[in-house]
N, C-alpha and C positions, 0 to 999 in steps of 0.2 A: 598606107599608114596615116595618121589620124595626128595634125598638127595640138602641140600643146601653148596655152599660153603665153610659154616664155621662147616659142619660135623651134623648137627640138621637136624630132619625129615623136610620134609614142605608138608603138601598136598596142597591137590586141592583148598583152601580160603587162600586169601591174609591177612595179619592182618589186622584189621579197626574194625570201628564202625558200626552193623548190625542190623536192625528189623528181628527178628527170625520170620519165619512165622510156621504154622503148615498148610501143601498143605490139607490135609486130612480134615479138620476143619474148614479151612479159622480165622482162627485164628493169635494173636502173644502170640509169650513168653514172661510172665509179673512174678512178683511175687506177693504173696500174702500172706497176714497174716493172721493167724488165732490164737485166743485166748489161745487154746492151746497148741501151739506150739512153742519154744522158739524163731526156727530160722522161716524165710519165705521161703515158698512152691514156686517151679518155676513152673508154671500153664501155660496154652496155655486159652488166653481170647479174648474178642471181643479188637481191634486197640483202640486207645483212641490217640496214638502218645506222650506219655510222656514219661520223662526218664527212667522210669523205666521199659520203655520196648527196649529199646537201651543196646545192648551187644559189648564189647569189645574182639573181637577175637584177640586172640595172640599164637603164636607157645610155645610148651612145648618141654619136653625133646623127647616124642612120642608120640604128638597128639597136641592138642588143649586145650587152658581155654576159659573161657567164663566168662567173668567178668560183674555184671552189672553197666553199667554208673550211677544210682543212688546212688547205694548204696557202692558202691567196694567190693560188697562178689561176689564169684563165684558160677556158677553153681555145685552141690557134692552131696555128699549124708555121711550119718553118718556114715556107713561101706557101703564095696562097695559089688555089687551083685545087679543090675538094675533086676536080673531076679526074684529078692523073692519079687517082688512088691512092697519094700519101695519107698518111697515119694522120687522126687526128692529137696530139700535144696538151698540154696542158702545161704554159709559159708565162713568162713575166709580161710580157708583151699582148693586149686583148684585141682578138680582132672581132670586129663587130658580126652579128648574123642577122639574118632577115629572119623573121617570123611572121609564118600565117595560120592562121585556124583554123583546120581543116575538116572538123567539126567539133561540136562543144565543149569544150573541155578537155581538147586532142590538137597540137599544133606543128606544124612541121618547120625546125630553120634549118637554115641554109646559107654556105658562104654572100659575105654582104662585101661591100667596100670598105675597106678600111686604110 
């Protein structure tokens, strides 16, 4: 990552407002609800172009949130560990992601420290 300025990491995405895609899938990053579960699940679904599938990227202390424009929860999970296959959440609480570019215009994140 690419020091700014004012001493904060910054990588390779600019802050703004994003349609997350999934290249693999042709998919976007939406949420979704489901009855049992308190908070909503961040899914990769068929485009529909609603807000709730509009992400706010912004810089962390070392990495990225991902905030959604519908609702203001960010992308998390309930303890962290992407690798034991919990659900990724969508809560009050942002945990940060690593982001790399994988190629131009194609980025891959990934749990960060938070």
């Amino acid at each position: 990552m690419r020091m700014g300025s004012d001493g904060k990491s910054k990588g390779p995405l600019e802050p703004g407002t994003y349609l997350i895609k999934c290249v693999a899938a042709s998919s976007t990053l939406n949420l979704y609800r489901r009855e049992e579960r308190q908070h909503p699940v961040v899914r990769h679904w068929d485009t529909f172009k609603s807000p709730s599938e509009r992400w706010l990227v912004e810089h962390g202390e070392e990495g990225y949130r991902f905030q959604n424009v519908s609702t203001g929860l960010y992308i998390s999970m309930e303890s962290h560990g992407i690798k034991s296959q919990e659900e990724v959440l969508a809560l009050q609480n942002p945990l940060e992601w690593v982001v790399e570019e994988k190629e131009e215009g194609i980025y891959q994140f990934s749990e960060g420290n938070s």
